[in-house]
ZAMARGU-4260 file (C-alpha; in steps of 0.2 Angstrom, whole numbers, plus 5000, padded with zeros to 4 digits):
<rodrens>
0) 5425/5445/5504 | 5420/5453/5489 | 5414/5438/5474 | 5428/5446/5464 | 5441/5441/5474
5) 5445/5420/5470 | 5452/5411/5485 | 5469/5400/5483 | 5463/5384/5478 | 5474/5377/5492
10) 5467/5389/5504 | 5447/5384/5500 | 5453/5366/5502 | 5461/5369/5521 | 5448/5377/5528
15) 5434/5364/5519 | 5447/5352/5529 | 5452/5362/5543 | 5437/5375/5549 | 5441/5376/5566
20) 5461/5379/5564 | 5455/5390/5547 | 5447/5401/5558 | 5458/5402/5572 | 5472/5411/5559
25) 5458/5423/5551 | 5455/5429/5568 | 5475/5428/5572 | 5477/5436/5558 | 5463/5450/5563
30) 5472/5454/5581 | 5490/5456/5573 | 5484/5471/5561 | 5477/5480/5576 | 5489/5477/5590
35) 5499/5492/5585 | 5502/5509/5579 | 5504/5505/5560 | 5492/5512/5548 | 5484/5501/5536
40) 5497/5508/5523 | 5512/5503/5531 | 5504/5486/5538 | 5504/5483/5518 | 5521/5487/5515
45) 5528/5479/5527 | 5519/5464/5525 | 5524/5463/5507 | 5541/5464/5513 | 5541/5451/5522
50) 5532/5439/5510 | 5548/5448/5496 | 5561/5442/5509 | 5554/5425/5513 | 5553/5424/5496
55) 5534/5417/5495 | 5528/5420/5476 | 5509/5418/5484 | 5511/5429/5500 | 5520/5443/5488
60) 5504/5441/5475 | 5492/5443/5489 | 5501/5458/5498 | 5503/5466/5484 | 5483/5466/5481
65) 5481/5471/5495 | 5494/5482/5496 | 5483/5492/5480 | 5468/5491/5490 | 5476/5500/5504
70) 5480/5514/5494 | 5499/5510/5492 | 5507/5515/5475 | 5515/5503/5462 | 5531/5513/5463
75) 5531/5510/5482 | 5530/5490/5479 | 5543/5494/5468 | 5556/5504/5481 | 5552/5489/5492
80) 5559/5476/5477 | 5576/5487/5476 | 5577/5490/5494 | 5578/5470/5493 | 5595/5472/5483
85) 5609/5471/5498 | 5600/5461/5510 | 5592/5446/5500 | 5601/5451/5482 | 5599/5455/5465
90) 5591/5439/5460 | 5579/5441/5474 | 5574/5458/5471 | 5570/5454/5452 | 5559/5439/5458
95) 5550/5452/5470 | 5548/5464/5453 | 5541/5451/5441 | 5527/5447/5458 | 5523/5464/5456
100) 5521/5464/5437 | 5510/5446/5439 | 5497/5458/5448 | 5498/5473/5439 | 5499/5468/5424
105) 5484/5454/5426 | 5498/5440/5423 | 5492/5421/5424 | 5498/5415/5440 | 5511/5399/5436
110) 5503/5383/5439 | 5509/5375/5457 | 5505/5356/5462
</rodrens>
């Protein structure tokens, strides 16, 4: 991982505390990209849907990151965030906006216990 990239606090102290089950996901996480015929693109999208309709503030901020990296444009972050309306609601669907903005625009993430 590149030094640029700053781990979740919370994430750095689980795998201090938990190496073995830490990597266990990492490599659960490796085989799931790979087992089917998704490209890296859509893999981001869809994973950043899934964090919006969850809605997990931290998975959405990470997806959409990595969703940048992968080449996926801002504006198609943002179809995902109105394609949100009918199913999860309006309320919802702004959350999922203002995740965007907190990583696009460099926004301090809010402070979490």
């Amino acid at each position: 991982m590149p030094a640029s990239k700053k781990l979740p606090k919370r994430f750095v102290q689980f795998t201090k505390h938990h190496p073995s089950v830490a990597a266990a996901y990492e490599q659960l996480g490796k085989a799931v990209q790979v087992d089917g015929p998704l490209s890296p693109r859509e893999r981001a999208i869809v994973k950043f849907a899934i964090s919006v309709g969850a809605k997990l503030e931290g998975g959405a901020h990470a997806h959409v990151r990595k969703a940048l990296e992968a080449g996926v444009d801002v504006r198609d972050l943002r179809h995902v965030a109105v394609l949100a309306i009918p199913t999860i609601g309006f309320p919802s669907s702004m959350a999922a906006m203002s995740w965007i903005d907190d990583i696009v625009e460099g926004k301090p993430k809010r402070s979490r216990r």
